[in-house]
N, C-alpha and C positions, 0 to 999 in steps of 0.2 A: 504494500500500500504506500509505503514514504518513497516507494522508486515513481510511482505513477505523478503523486504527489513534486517531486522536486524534478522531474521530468516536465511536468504543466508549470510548475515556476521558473524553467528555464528556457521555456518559450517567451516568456513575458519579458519585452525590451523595458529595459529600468529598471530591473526590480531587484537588483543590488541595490539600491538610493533605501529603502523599503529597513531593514537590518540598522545601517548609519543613523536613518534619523528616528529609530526606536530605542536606539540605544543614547540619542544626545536627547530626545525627550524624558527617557529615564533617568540619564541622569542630573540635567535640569531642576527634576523633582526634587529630584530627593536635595541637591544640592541650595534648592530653594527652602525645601523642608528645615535641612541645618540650620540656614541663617531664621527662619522664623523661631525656633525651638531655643537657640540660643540669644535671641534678642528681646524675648518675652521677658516681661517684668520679673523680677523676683516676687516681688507683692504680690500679683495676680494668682502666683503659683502656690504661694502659700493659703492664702485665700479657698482657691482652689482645692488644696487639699484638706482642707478641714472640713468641707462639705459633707464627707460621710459622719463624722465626728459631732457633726450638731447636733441639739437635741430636737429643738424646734421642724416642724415639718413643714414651714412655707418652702413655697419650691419659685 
């Protein structure tokens, strides 16, 4: 089945491009992901984690 398969993708003109920009979209993410994750407030995240710790139930 993966011969049939990459048999029909290599008929397709371009589709090396296909691979390159799944991998600069991937890593994009995630490198967008770090700067959010490490830019985020300290406060926020404290805050944040005491949310299970409350007693009160307003949400």
């Amino acid at each position: 089945m993966f011969e049939q398969i990459k048999h029909n993708m290599e008929t397709i003109a371009g589709v090396a491009v296909y691979p390159t920009l799944s991998l600069l979209i991937f890593f994009a993410f995630f490198v967008g992901l770090g700067i959010w994750v490490f830019s985020y407030k300290k406060e926020k995240i404290d805050e944040l984690s005491q949310i299970p710790l409350n007693d009160d139930q307003t949400i």
